[in-house]
Each structure stands twice: as C-alpha cells, then as structure tokens.
MIKOLKE-67539 format. One record per residue: x, z, y of N, C-alpha, C in turn; residue in three letters. Coordinates in steps of 0.05 Angstrom, whole numbers, plus 5000, padded with zeros to 4 digits. Layout:
N
XZYXZYXZYALA;...
END
This chain:
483
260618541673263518521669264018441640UNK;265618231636265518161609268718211602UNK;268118361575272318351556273618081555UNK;276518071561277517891555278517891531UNK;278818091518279818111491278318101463UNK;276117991469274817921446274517541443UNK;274317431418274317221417272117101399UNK;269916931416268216871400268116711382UNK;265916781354265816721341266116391333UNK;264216341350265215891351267715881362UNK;269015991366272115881380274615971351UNK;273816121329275416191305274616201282UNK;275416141267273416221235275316281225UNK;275416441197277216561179279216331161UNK;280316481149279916211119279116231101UNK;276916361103274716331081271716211091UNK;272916131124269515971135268416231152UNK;268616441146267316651156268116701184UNK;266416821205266316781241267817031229UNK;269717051253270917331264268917481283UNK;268117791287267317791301268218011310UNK;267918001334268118361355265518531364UNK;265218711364263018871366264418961394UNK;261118971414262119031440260019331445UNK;262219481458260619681469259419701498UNK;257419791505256019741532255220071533UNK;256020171557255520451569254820351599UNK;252920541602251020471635251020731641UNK;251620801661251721151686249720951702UNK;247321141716245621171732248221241763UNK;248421131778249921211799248821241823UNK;245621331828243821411841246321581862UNK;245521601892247521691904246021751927UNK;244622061944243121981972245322051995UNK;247822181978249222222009252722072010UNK;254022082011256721892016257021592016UNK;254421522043254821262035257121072039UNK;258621202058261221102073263221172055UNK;263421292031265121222012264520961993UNK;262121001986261520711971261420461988UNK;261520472010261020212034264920102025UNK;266920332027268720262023270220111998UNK;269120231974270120141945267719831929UNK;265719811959264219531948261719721926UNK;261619881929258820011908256720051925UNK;254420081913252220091936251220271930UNK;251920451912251320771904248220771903UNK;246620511882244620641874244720541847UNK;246120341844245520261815248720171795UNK;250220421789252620211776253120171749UNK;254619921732252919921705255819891698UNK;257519971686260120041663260119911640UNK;259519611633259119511612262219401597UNK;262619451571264619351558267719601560UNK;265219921553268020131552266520211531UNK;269120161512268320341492268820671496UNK;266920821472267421131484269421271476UNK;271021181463273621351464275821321484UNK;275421011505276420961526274721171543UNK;272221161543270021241559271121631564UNK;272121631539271921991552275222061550UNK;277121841549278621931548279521941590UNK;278721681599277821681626275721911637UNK;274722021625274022251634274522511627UNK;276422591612278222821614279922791633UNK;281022441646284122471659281222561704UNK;278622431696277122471715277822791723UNK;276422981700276223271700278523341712UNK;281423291703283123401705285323361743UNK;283623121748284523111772283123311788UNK;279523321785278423561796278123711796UNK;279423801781280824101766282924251795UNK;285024041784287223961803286424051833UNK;284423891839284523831871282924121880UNK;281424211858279924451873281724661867UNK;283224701852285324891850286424871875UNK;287824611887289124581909287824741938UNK;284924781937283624831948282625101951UNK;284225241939285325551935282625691904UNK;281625591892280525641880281825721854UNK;280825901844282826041814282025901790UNK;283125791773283225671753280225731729UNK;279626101725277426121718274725891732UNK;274525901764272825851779273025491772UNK;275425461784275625211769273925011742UNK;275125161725274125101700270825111696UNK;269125351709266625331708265425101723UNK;266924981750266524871764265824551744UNK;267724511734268524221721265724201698UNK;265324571680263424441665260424511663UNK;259624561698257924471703257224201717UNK;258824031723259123811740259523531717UNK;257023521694258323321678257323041698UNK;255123061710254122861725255922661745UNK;256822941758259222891781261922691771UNK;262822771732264722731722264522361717UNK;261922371714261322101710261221921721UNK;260322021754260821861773263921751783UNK;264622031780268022001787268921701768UNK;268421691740269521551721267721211732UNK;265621321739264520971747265520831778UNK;266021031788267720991812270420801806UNK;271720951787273820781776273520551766UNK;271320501747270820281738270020041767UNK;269320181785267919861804270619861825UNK;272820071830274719991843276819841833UNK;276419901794279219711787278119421771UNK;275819331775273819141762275619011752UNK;278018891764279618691744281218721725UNK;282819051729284419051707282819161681UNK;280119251678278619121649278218951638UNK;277818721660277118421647279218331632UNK;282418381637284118371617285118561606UNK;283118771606283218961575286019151586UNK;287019131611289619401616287519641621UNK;289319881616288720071622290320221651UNK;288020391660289720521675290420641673UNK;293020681696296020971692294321281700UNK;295921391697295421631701294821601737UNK;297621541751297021501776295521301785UNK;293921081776292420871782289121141792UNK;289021281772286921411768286921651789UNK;289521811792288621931815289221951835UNK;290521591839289721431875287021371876UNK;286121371855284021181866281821481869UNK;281621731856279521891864280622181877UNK;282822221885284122491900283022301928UNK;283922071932282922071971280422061965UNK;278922041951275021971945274722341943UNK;275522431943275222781937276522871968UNK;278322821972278822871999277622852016UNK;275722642021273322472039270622642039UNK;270222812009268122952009268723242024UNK;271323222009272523612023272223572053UNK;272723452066272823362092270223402108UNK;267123272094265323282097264323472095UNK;264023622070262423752065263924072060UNK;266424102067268224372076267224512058UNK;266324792056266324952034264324972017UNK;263124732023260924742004261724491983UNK;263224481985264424131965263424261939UNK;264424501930263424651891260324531891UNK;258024731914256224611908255024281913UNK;257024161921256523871931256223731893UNK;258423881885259123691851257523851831UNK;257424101833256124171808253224091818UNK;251824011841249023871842248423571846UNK;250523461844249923091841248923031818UNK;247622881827247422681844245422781874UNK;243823091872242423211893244523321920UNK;243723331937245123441964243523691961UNK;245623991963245024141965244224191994UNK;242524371992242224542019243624622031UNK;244824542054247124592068247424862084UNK;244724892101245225072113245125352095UNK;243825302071244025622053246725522043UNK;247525412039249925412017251725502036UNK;251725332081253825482089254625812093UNK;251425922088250626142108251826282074UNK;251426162048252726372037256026362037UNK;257726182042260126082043260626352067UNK;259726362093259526542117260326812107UNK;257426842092257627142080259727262065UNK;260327072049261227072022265027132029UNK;265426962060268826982068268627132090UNK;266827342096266327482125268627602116UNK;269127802102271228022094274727872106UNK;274227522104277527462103278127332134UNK;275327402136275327202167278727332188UNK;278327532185281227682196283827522189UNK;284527362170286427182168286626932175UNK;284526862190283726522201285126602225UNK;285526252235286726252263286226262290UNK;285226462303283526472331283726192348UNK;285826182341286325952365285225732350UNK;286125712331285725432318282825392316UNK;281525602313278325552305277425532329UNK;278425652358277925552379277525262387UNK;279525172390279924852386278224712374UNK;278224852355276324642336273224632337UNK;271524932355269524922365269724822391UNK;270524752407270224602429270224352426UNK;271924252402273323992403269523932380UNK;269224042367266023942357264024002383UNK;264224092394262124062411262223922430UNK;263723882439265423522449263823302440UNK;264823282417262723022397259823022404UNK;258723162402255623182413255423252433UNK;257123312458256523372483255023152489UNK;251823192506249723022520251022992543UNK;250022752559251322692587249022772598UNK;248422702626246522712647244222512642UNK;244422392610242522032619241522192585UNK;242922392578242822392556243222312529UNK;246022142538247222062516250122072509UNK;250822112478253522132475255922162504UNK;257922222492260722102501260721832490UNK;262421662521262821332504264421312481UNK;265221442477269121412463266621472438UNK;265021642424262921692407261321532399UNK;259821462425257721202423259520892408UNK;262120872426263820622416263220742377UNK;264620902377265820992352262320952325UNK;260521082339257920942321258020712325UNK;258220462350257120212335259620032328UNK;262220232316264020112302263320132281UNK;261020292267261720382239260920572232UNK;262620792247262221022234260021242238UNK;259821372218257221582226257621822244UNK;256521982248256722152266257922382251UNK;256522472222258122642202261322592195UNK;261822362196264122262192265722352224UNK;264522352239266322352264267122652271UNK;265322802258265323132262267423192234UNK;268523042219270123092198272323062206UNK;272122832220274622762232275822942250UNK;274123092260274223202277274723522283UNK;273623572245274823952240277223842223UNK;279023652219281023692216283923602228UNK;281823512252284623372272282923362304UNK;282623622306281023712335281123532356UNK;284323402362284523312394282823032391UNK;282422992366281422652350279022582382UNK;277122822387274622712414275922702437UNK;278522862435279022782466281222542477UNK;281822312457282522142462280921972482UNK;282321822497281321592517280521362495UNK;277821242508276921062503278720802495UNK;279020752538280420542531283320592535UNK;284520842535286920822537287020892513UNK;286420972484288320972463286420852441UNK;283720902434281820842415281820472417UNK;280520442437280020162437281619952428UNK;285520022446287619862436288019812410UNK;288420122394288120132369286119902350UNK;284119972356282319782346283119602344UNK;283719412376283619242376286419042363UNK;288419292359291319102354290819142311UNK;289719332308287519302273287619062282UNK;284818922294284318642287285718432292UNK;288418462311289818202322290918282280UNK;290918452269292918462253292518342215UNK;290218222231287918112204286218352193UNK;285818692203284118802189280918682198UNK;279518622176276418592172275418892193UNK;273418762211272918962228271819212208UNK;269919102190268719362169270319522152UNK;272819462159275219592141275819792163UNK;275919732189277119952212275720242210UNK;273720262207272620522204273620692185UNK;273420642153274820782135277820822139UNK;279220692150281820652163282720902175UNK;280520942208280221092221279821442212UNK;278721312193277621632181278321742171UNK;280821672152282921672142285521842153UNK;285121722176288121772196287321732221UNK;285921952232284821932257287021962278UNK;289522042275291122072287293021772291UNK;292321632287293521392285293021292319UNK;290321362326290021262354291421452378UNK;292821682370293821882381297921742375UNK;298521552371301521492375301221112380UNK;303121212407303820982421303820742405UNK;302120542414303120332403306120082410UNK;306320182437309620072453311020182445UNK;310920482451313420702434313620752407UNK;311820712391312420792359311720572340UNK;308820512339308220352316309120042321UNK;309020002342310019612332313719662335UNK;315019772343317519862342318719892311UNK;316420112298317120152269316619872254UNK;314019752263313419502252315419362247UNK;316019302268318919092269321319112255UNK;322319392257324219532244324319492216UNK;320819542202320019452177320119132169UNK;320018972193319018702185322318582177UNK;324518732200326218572195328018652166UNK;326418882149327818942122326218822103UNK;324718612108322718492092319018452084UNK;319618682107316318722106314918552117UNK;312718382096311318112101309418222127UNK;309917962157308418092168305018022170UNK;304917762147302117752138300117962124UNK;302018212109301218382089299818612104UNK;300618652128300718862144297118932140UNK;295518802144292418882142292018962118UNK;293219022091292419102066295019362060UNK;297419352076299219592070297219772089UNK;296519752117295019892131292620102110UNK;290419842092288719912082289020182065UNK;291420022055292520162024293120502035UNK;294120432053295620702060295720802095UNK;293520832103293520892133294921012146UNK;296521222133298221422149301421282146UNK;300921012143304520912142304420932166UNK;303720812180305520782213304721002227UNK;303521232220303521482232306921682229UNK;307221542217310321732205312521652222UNK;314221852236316221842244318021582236UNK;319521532259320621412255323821452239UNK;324421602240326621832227326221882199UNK;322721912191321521982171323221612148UNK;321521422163321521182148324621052139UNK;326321142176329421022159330321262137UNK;329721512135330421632116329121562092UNK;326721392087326821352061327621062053UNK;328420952078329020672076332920692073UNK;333820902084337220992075337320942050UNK;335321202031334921242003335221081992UNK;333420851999332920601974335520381987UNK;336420372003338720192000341420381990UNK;341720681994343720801980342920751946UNK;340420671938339720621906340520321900UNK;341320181922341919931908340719671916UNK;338219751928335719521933336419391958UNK;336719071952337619021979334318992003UNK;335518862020332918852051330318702029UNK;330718602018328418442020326918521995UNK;328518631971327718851956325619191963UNK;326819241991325819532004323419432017UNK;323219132033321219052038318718962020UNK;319718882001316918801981315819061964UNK;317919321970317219641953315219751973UNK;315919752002314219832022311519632027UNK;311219532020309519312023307219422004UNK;307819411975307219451944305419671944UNK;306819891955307220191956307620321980UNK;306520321996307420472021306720782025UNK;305920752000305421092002308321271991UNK;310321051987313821131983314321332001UNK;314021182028314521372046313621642050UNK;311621782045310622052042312322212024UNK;313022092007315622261980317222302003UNK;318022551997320522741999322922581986UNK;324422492006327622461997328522681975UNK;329222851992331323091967329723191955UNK;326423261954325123381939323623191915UNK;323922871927321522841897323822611892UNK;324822341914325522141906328222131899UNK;330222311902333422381894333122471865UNK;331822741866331422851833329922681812UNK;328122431820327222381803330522111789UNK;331122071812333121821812334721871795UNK;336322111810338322281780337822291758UNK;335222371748334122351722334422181707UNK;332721891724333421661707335521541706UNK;337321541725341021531717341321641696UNK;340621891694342622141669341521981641UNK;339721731647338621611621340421361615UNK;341321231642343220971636340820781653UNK;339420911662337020671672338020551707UNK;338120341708338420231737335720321751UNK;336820401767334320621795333920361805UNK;335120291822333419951832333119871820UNK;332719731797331119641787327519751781UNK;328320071782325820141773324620141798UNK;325820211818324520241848322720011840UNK;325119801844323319531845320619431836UNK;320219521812318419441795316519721789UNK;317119931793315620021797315720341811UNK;315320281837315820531857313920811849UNK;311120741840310421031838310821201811UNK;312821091795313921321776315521461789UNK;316721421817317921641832315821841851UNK;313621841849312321941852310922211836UNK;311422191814310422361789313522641788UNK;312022871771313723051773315323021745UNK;317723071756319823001732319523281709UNK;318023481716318523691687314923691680UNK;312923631690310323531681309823321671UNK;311123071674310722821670312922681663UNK;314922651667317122471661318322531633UNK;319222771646320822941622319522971589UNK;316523051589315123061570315322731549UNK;314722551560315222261553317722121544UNK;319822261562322722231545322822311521UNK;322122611521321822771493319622661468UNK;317822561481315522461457317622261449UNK;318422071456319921801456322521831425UNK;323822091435325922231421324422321394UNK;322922501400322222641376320622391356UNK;320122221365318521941341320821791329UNK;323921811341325321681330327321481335UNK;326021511369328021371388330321331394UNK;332221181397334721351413334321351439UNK;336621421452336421501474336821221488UNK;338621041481338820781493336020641483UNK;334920651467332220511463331120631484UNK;329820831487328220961510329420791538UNK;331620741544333320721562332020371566UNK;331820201543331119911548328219901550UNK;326820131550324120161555323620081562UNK;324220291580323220361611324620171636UNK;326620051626328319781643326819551640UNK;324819501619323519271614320419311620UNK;319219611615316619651631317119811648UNK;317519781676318020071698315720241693UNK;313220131694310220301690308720541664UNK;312120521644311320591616310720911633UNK;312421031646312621321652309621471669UNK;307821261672306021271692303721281679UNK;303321291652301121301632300321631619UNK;298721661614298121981606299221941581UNK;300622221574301622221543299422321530UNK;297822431533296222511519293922381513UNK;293122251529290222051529291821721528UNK;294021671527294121401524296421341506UNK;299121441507301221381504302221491477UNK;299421791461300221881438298521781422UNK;295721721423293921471417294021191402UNK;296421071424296520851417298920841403UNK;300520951401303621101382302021111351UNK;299521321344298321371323297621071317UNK;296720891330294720611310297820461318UNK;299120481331302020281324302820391299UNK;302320531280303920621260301920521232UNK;300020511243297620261228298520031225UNK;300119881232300919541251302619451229UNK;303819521215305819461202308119351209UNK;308919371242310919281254312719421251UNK;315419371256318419521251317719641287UNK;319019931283319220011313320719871339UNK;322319811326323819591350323019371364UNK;319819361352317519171365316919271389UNK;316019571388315819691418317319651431UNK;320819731421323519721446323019421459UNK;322719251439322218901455320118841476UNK;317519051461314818911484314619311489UNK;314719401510313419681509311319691529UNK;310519401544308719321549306419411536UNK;306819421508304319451492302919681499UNK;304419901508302920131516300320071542UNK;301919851558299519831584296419741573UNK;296719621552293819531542291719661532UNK;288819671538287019821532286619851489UNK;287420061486287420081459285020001445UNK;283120091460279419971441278619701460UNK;280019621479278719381484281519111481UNK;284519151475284818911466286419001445UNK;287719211449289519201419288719181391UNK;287119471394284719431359283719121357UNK;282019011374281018761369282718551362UNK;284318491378286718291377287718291344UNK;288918521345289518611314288118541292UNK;286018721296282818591270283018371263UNK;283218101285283517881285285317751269UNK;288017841281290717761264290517851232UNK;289218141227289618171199288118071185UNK;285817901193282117841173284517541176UNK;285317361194286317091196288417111168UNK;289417361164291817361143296017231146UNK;295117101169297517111182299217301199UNK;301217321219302517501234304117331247UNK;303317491275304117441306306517681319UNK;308317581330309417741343306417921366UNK;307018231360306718381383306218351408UNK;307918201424307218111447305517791449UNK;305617641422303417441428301117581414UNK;301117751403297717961404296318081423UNK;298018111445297018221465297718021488UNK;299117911500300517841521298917481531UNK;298417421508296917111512293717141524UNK;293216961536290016991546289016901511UNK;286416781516284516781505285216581492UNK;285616391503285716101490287716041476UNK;289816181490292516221476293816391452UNK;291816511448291216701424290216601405UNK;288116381414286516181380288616051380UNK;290315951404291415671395293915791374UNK;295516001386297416191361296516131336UNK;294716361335293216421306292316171289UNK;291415981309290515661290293215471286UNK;295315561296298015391292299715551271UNK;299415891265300115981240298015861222UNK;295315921222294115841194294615561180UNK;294815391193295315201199297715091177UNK;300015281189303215301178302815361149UNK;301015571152301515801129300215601101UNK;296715401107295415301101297514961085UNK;298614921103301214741099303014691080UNK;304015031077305715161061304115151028UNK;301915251023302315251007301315020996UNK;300214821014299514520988302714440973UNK;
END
C-alpha cells in the first residue's frame, strides 16, 4: 500500500536545488490466524500473512487505543465488569493488533489518500467482526482473545465456563435452552443413509461451515427448522436474481439468519418497493443488503417510521432514498430515543438537520452526551463561536464522527503550529478528516522548506500532481517577484 501524501523527490526541488523529502514509516503485524476463517473470507484477508505498510506509530497506536476501547466496550456489553474487562484488554496485545490490521485491509483505500478513520468507521467495521466471534465461540470468546493468535482448548475452557456459572444456572431460561438443544441437535441429526439434513447439506455446499451453522443456530433456534425449498432456497435464490455474488450469500446469511424466516410476497419485496419508490436505487440493493443484512428483516411499520422522521426533517424522496441506500443501518436507530434527540440538538445549534441527514447520517447514530456534546464544547472552549461551530459542521457533516481525543485534539495542537488565522478551519474543517502523520505534517513540511504559502485546503485537498503544480506556480510567482 503506498501514501498518497508524500511527494517524490524528482517531481520537486527546493529553491535552493535541494530534493524535498518524506520519510516513510512501514509497520508489519504477523496476522497468522488457525481459526475464523469465514471472517477473513469476508473482509478479502487470508489470515496468514497481513502487512500494514505506510502507518506511522502515532497513527498506529492511536488506532489502537480507539481498537481497545471498542473491546472494552463490547465485553462489558457482554455482562462483564469493567475490572475484568480491563485485565482482559491487557492481556490481549496480540488480539489488539489484529483488530487494528483488520481495519487496515477493510478500509485499504481511505489510506492511500491519507483520510483517517471516524470513530464510527472503526467500530462498524470491528463490533460485527466481535459479534461473529461471540457467536462462535459463546463463553469462551475472553479466552479466544487473550490466546491469539492460538485456539484455546475448548472443551476445558467450556467445562470451566460450566463450572464456573453452575451457581447462576437457576436464572437461565428452561424453555429457551430447551429449544435451543433440540434445535442443535437438529443440525447434526444423521439420516438413515447417514447423512445430514438437506436444508444443512445445501447450507455446506453454499459456503458455510458447520460451526457457523450451529452459531447460527444458538442464537436464532427455529434457523434448522426452516424448509429447504419452501423458505432457504427462494431466499438464496432471489440474493442472486438481486446481483448478490453467490460468495457474499453466506456471510449475509450468518448475519441474519432470520431473513429466510419472512415472506418474501408478504414483506420483503413489498418493503422493497415501498423503498424503491422513495428513491432507493434498485441497482444498489446487492451492496445495501451486504452492508447491512437485517434491513429488510425490519418491520414494515419499523421502516415508514423512520422514513416519516426524515421527511418530517426536511429530506425530500429522493434525498431519504440515497440516506437509506448510504446508510441503512438508519433504520435500526430509535426514532424518539436516538434520531429526534440527536436532531433537536443540532437545531438548538442553527444547523439544518437535512442537510446533515444528508451528508452525513451516522452522526445520528452517536450519543449526544458521550460524543456530540463533548465536541461542541472542545470547539467553544478553543475560541469558537457558536455560529462558527454551526458553519462547521454544515460544511463537514462527518466533523462529529471523529474521536476527540485521538484525532480531533491532536490535530487542533499542530494546527496551532501552521500559522494559519483560525477561520481557516471555519472555511475547510475538512482538515480534521485527514490523517495527521500521513498527509497533513508532510504536506506542510513541504509548503514550509518551498518558503511559499498555500491556502489550507490546497494543502490538503489537491491530489499529488496538483500539489507540485500549486507549490511550482507560487515559487514561480514568488521567484518573479523578486527579479
């Protein structure tokens, strides 16, 4: 993977003759991997060899505190107490690393032009990759991370998990765990010939593994006793009328096993339609699917209620169709609980809500007193007003979606290096999306050794070529000037 934000030496010289140069950093993780191969089958890794070239390490660990802190997060979620937690995270540096190279081979492009990722870029892309394991590997997921890249011993690790919750077993669900041992022993029920169920057998030479099908299967029991060809197969097969890549259907499936459990006459092409005629491209449909499998699992009641929302915000049809499209994970937000309160908020700023919908839907996703709120205030306390903050965030929707602490207070500290007037940010606040050690510092270095000055956004915002040709049309001027 090569930086786009460095500029070689034969393509600029100083004016004193001297090469400009950039120093590149190269970091390599060993990504040796013997068990989740059907996660890496999904994100294009082949989980034995992945190489992270061109992060520098203060990018390098600042992506891995925001790593830690999602799995922090997710095992808390997972009823675990914050002490347990914490030991969890720092025995698992191995695990942390993988998490962080994971990111690197799912977002391969937005390095090559030197952006960074949001806070939420980072934990879409590894809460469902942690979900996929919890799924698999149920209560043994702690020892799954604190021993990677090794597979623990399962059956001691379950038999101590056994022991270890005999005392709480009294609060589990009889019934439910009923269900759920029949419905696994289903999956491997032998026939008379000695082999699988078809609906099983189909389901291995679609893809999927057999571990994967017993996952699917302790968390959505009735998943084996669907019909073959009365619900599995259609499914499948209306995926592929729909442009999904057959090797995409499996992770799909696994995802949202319940997808083959609702009508496709009575619910999903009904909603389809419903969606298509508010704008929803119906070419897009095989990559909204991808993106987000549980869209057309959702009520139909569920979708016009968040589709009311965004036309009571302003957005007309074809606006709500290109947000659903973008983002279809919109729909899972809570109307009155996440997407109203966050709306109000950014009103009470002067900010047009459609617009931000528009441009960028998952800052309504984030919590307005953990995340939003904190960023207003940093904004204020540096010197802002309140209407500057206000043309921000109208001109970058994505500013609110960056970590304040690992990106947004960082690059605030070396903007105060720059010698720019602040109202350079209110114009470009763009500048925050850019990777601070892979194009801003450099870019910069450049402009100040050349001895000229570029607007802000032509320091960052021009490709490569467009950046010598700048910089060689000031020296140029400047060189001009003084004969």
């Amino acid at each position: 993977m090569r930086a786009s934000s460095g500029i070689g030496s034969s393509q600029l010289r100083s004016p004193s003759g001297g090469p400009f140069s950039i120093s590149r950093n190269r970091v390599y993780f060993p990504g040796k991997v013997s068990f989740c191969r059907a996660k890496f089958a999904e994100s294009g890794v082949d989980g034995l060899s992945i190489s992270l070239r061109v992060v520098p390490p203060s990018l390098l660990a600042a992506e891995k505190e925001e790593a830690k802190a999602v799995l922090s997060l997710f095992l808390k979620k997972q009823g675990l107490s914050n002490a347990v937690a914490a030991r969890t995270i720092n025995k698992s540096e191995l695990f942390i690393d993988h998490l962080v190279s994971r990111l690197h081979s799912v977002h391969k492009s937005r390095y090559l032009v030197g952006r960074e990722l949001t806070t939420l870029e980072i934990r879409d892309a590894l809460i469902p990759y942690l979900e996929t394991l919890f799924e698999e590997h149920g209560d043994i997921l702690v020892d799954v991370v604190e021993n990677f890249p090794n597979q623990p011993d399962k059956e001691i690790s379950e038999a101590a998990v056994s022991s270890s919750s005999s005392s709480s077993s009294s609060s589990s669900n009889p019934t439910l765990d009923s269900k759920r041992t029949r419905a696994m022993a289903r999956v491997t029920e032998v026939g008379p010939a000695g082999e699988l169920p078809p609906n099983i057998l189909y389901l291995l030479e679609l893809g999927l593994e057999l571990d994967q099908i017993k996952a699917m299967t302790r968390r959505f029991p009735a998943f084996p006793y669907y019909s073959l060809e009365g619900k599995i197969m259609p499914v499948v097969q209306f995926l592929l009328d729909l442009g999904v890549p057959k090797s995409g259907i499996p992770i799909i499936l696994y995802k949202r096993p319940q997808l083959c459990g609702v009508s496709l006459s009575e619910n999903i092409i009904p909603t389809m339609a419903f969606l298509e005629n508010l704008g929803v491209d119906k070419k897009q449909w095989a990559k909204v699917i991808h993106r987000f499998p549980a869209f057309l699992t959702y009520s139909r009641q569920k979708v016009k209620a968040t589709v009311d929302f965004l036309k009571e915000m302003g957005l007309s049809s074809e606006s709500i169709g290109k947000v659903l499209t973008r983002c279809p994970n919109i729909i899972s937000y809570s109307v009155e609980d996440k997407l109203r309160p966050t709306a109000e908020y950014f009103r009470s700023l002067g900010v047009d809500v459609a617009i931000l919908l528009h441009r960028s839907p998952p800052t309504f996703g984030l919590s307005i007193e953990a995340n939003i709120k904190p960023i207003t205030e940093f904004f204020l306390e540096k010197g802002f007003g309140i209407d500057e903050v206000r043309t921000m965030i109208s001109r970058y929707g994505p500013l609110y979606t960056f970590s304040l602490a690992e990106s947004l207070e960082p690059k605030w500290e070396f903007f105060l290096t720059m010698d720019y007037p602040r109202t350079e940010l209110v114009k470009f606040p763009q500048y925050f999306g850019y990777s601070l050690e892979e194009r801003i510092k450099p870019r910069c270095a450049i402009v100040r050794e050349s001895g000229v000055r570029l607007l802000l956004n032509q320091v960052l915002s021009l490709s490569e070529s467009e950046f010598v040709k700048a910089l060689k049309r000031k020296m140029k001027k400047m060189h001009d000037g003084k004969s």
